[in-house]
C-alpha positions as CSV (number, residue, x, y, z in Angstrom):
1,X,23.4,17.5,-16.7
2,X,27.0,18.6,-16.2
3,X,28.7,16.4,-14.2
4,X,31.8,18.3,-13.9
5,X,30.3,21.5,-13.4
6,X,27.7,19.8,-10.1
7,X,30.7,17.7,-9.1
8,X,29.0,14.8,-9.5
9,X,31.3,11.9,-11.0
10,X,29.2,8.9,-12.8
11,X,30.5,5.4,-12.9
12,X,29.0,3.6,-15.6
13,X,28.5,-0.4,-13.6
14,X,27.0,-2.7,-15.7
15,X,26.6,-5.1,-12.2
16,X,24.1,-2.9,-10.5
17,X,21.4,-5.1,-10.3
18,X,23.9,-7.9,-9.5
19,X,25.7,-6.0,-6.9
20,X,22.3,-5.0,-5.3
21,X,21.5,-8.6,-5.0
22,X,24.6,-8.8,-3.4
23,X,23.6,-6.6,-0.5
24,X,20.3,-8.4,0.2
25,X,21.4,-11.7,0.1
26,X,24.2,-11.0,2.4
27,X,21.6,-8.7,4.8
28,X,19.5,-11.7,4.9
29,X,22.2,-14.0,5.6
30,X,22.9,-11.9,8.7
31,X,19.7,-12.6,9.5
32,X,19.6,-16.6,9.2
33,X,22.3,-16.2,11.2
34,X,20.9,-14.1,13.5
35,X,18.4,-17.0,14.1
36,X,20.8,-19.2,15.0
37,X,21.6,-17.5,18.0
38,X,18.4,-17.0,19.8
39,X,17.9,-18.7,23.0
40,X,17.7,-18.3,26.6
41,X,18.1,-14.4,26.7
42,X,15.7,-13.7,23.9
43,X,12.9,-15.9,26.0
44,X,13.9,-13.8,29.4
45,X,13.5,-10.5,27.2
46,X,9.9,-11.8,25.9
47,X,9.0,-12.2,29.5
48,X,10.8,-9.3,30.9
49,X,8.5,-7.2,28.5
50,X,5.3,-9.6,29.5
51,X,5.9,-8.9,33.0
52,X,6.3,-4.7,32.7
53,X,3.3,-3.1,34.8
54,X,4.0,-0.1,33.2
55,X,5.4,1.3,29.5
56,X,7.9,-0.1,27.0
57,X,10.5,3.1,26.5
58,X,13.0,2.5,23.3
59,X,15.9,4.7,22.9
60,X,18.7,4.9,20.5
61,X,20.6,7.3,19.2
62,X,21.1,8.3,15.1
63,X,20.6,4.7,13.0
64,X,19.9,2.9,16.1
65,X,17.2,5.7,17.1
66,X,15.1,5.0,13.6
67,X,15.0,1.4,14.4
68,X,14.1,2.2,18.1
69,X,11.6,4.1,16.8
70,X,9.9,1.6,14.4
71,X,10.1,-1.1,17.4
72,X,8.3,0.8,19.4
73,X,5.3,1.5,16.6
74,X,5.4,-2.4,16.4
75,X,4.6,-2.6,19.7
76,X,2.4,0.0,19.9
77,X,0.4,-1.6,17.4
78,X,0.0,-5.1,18.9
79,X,-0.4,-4.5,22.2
80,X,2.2,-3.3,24.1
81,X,2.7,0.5,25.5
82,X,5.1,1.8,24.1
83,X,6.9,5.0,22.3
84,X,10.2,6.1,21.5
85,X,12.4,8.5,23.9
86,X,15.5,10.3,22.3
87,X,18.4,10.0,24.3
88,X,19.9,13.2,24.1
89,X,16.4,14.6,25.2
90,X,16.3,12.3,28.1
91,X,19.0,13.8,29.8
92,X,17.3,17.2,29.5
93,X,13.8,16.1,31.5
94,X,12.4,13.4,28.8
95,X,13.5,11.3,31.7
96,X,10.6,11.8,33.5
97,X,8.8,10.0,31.6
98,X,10.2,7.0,32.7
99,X,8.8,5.0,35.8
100,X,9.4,2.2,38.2
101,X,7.0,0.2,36.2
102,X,8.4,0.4,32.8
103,X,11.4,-1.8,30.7
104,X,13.5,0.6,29.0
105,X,14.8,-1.0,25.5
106,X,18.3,0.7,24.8
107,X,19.6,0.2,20.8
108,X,23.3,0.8,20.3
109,X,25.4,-1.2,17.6
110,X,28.4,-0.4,19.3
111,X,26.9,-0.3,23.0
112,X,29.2,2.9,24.0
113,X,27.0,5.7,22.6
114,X,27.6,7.7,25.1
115,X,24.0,10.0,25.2
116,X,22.4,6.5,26.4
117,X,25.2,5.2,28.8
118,X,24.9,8.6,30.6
119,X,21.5,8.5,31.5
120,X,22.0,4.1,32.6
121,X,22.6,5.5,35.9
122,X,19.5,7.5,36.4
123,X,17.3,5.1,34.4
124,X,18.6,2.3,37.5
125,X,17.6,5.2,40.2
126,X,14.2,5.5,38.8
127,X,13.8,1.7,39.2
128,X,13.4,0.8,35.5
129,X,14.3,-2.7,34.2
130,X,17.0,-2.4,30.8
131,X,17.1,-4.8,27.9
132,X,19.8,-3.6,25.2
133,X,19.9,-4.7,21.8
134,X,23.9,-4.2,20.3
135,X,26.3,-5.7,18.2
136,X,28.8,-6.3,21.1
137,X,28.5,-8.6,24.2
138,X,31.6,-6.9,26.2
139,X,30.4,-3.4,25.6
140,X,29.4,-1.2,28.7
141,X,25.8,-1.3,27.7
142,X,25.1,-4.9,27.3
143,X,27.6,-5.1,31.1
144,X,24.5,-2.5,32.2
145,X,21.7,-4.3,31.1
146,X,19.5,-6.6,32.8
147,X,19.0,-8.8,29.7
148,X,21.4,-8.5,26.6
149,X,20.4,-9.6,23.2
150,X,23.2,-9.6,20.6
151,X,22.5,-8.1,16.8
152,X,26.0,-8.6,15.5
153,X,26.7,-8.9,12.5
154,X,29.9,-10.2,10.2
155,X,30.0,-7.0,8.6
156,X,28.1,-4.0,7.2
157,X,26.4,-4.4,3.8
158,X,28.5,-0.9,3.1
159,X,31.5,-1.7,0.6
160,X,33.3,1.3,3.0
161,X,32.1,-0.8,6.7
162,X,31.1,2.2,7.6
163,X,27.3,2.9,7.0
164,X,25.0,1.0,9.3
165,X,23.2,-1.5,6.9
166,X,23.5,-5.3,7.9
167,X,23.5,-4.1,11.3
168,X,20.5,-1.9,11.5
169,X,18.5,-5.1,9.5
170,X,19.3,-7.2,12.1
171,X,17.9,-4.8,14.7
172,X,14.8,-4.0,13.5
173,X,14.4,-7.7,12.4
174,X,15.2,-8.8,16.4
175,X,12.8,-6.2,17.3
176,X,9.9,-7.6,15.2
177,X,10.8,-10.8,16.8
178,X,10.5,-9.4,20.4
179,X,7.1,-8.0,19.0
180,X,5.4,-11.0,17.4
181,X,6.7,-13.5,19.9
182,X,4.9,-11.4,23.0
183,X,1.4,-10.5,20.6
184,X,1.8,-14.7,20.4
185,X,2.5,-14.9,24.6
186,X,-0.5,-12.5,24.8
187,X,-3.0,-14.4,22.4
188,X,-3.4,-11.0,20.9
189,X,-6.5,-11.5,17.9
190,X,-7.0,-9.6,15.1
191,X,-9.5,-7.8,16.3
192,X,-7.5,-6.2,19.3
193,X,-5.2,-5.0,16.6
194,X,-8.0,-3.3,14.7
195,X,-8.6,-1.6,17.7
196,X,-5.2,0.3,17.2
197,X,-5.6,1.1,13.7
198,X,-9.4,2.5,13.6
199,X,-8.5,4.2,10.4
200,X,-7.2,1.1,8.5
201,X,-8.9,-1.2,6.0
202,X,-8.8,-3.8,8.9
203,X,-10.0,-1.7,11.5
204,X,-12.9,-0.7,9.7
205,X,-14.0,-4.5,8.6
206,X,-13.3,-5.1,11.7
207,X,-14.5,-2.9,14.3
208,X,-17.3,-1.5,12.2
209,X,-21.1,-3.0,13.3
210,X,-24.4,-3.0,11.3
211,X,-25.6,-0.2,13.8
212,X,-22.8,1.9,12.1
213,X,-24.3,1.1,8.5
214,X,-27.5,0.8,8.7
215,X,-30.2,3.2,8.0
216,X,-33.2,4.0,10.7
217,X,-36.3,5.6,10.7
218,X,-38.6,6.7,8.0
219,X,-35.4,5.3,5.5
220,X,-36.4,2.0,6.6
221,X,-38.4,0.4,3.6
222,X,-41.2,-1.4,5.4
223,X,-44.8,-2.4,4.7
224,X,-46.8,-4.8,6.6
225,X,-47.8,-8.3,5.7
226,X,-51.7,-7.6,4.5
227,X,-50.0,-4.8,2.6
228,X,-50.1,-4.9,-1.7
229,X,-47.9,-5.2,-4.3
230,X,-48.4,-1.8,-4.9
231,X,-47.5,-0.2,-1.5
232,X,-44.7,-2.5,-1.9
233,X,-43.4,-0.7,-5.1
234,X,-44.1,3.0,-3.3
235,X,-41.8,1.6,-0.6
236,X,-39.3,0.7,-3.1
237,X,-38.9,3.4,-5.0
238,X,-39.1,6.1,-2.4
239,X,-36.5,4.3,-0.1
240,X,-33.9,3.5,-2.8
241,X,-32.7,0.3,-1.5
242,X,-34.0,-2.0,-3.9
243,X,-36.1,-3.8,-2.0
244,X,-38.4,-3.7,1.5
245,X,-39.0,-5.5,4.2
246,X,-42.2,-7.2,5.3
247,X,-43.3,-7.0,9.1
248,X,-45.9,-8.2,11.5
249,X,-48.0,-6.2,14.0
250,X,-45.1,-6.8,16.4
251,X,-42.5,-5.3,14.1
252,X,-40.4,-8.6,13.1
253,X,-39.6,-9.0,10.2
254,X,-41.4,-12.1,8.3
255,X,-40.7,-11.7,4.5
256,X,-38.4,-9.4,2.1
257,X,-39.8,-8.3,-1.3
258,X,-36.8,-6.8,-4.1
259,X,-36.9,-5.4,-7.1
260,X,-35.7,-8.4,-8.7
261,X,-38.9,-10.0,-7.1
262,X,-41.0,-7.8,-8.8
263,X,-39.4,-8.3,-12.4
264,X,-39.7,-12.2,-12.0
265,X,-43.3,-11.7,-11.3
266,X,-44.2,-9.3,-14.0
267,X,-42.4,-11.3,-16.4
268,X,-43.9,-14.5,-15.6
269,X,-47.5,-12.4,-16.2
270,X,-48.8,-13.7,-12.9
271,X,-49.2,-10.6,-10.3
272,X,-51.4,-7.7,-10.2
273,X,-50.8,-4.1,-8.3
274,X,-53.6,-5.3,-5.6
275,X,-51.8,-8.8,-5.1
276,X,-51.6,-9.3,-1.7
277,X,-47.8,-9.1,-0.8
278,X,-47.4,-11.9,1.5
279,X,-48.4,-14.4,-1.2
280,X,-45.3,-13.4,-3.5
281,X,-43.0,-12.4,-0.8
282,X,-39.7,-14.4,0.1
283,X,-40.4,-15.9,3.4
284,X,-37.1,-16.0,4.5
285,X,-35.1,-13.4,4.9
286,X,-31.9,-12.7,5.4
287,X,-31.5,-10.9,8.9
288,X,-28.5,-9.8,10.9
289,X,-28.7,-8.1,14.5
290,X,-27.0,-4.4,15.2
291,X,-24.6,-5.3,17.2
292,X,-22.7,-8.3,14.3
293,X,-19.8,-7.2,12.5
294,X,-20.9,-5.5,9.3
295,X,-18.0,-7.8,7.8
296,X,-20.5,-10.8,8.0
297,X,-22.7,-9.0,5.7
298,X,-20.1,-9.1,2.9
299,X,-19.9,-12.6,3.4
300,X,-23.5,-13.9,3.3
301,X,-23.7,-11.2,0.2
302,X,-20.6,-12.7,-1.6
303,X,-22.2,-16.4,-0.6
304,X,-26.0,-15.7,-1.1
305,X,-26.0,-13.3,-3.7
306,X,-28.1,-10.8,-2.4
307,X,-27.6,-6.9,-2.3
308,X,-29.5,-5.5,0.8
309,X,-30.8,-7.0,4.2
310,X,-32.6,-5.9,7.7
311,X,-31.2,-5.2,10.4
312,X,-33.2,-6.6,14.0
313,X,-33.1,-6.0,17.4
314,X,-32.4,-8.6,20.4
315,X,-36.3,-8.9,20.5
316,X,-35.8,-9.5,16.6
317,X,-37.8,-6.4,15.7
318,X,-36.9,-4.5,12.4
319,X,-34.4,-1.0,13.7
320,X,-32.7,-1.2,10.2
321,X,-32.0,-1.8,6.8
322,X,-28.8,-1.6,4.6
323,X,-27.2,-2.4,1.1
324,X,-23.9,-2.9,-0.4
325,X,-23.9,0.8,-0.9
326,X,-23.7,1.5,2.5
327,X,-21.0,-0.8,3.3
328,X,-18.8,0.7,0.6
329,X,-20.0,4.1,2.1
330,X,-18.8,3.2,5.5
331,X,-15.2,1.6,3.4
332,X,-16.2,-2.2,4.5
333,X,-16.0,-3.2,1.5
């Protein structure tokens, strides 16, 4: 590459890596001492945003905007309504969105953008409560605000001062702060934040039940109990599961023969095709009702070593079957 020719000019720094250690240590340290200075206004926000009836609404404008952005998907995520309104936009009807009932979280480092301290006024007329988040406590927008939290920093991670760096870091890390410490206020469980990410790992070990998993119908191996070793082998080989379930005249479920049955029998020279099944059938299965997290089945396969089981009803009658195929299928595993 030319350099001269792109106008690109190369300085050859042998302290890269050192100088980029630099920056993190000193981010961090803004951080730590960031930490330091939580207290009373920090608990007042955490209940100022426990006590909204309505929507969180987080604006900011340019770096501030990205971070408003991302603390508004963290709180999205674990429990609290919320999404990101540009400022500029508001002023030209996004401010309808806004209602009596929400808390409107307003990011500026220097607290005197001027796209949100024009629309303070109207957010007050709509009824709205404001918490701001900025590097200055005697700036108009932390005057404005309801409850002030400060991000300041020393200075920017930026050799120049000028590129938001130190100061955006300790935004977004107050945000996540605001976040966690009102999913802990709310008792919020791992389960409710499946709920908001369906098409995650976690959401879909889960949120995702046997009935989801399971096969039904005629792909339900099943034979009764004065059933053969031979209709037991049809059933295992046309079904494909590696194994079928044994049931009573009422439908339960009282044994489970597998493959690996059969091979144990045949090699200990013991069985013949018109062995009655319920003499060599496992006489205790392993059963799981639809409606339990198919999670548990990886589990008791993991614990008990087995690769398929049957799925019962609240009467305890068989409605299903399914194997470690079908929970990678389903992505449970």
């Amino acid at each position: 590459m030319n350099t001269a020719k792109s106008g690109v000019h190369l300085v050859k720094n042998p302290d890269i890596v050192s100088r980029a250690r630099g920056i993190l240590l000193h981010e961090a340290d803004e951080i730590r001492q960031l930490a330091d200075r939580i207290g009373n206004a920090f608990e007042a926000a955490v209940r100022m945003i426990l006590e909204c009836r309505g929507r969180v609404v987080v604006t900011g404008m340019g770096k501030s905007g990205h971070i408003g952005g991302k603390i508004a998907a963290t709180l999205a995520s674990t429990g609290t309504p919320a999404f990101f309104m540009h400022p500029a936009e508001a002023s030209h009807g996004d401010l309808g969105m806004i209602t009596a009932e929400d808390v409107v979280i307003a990011l500026s480092n220097s607290g005197e953008s001027d796209e949100i301290i024009n629309i303070l006024p109207a957010i007050r007329r709509i009824g709205a409560r404001v918490l701001s988040i900025t590097g200055r406590e005697d700036s108009t927008l932390s005057r404005e605000s309801e409850v002030h939290l400060s991000a300041a920093v020393s200075h920017e991670a930026c050799p120049l001062g000028l590129a938001p760096t130190a100061s955006t870091t300790a935004a977004l890390a107050l945000g996540d702060a605001l976040a966690l410490c009102v999913l802990d206020s709310r008792e919020f469980t791992a389960e409710d934040f499946a709920r908001s990410h369906p098409g995650g790992n976690l959401g879909r070990r889960l949120l995702v039940r046997v009935k989801d998993v399971m096969r039904t119908g005629e792909a339900v191996p099943s034979i009764h109990e004065q059933a053969t070793i031979q209709e037991a082998i049809a059933q295992i080989s046309s079904k494909g599961m590696g194994f079928t379930a044994i049931i009573d005249h009422g439908q339960r479920p009282v044994g489970i023969f597998t493959d690996g049955d059969l091979r144990r029998l045949f090699m200990q020279g013991n069985t013949h095709a018109q062995t009655p099944i319920h003499t060599v059938m496992n006489h205790q299965p392993r059963l799981l009702n639809t409606q339990q997290m198919a999670v548990e089945a990886v589990n008791m396969m993991e614990q008990y070593k087995i690769n398929g089981f049957m799925a019962v009803n609240d009467q305890q009658q068989l409605v299903g079957a399914f194997n470690m195929h079908d929970l990678l299928k389903a992505k449970v595993v």
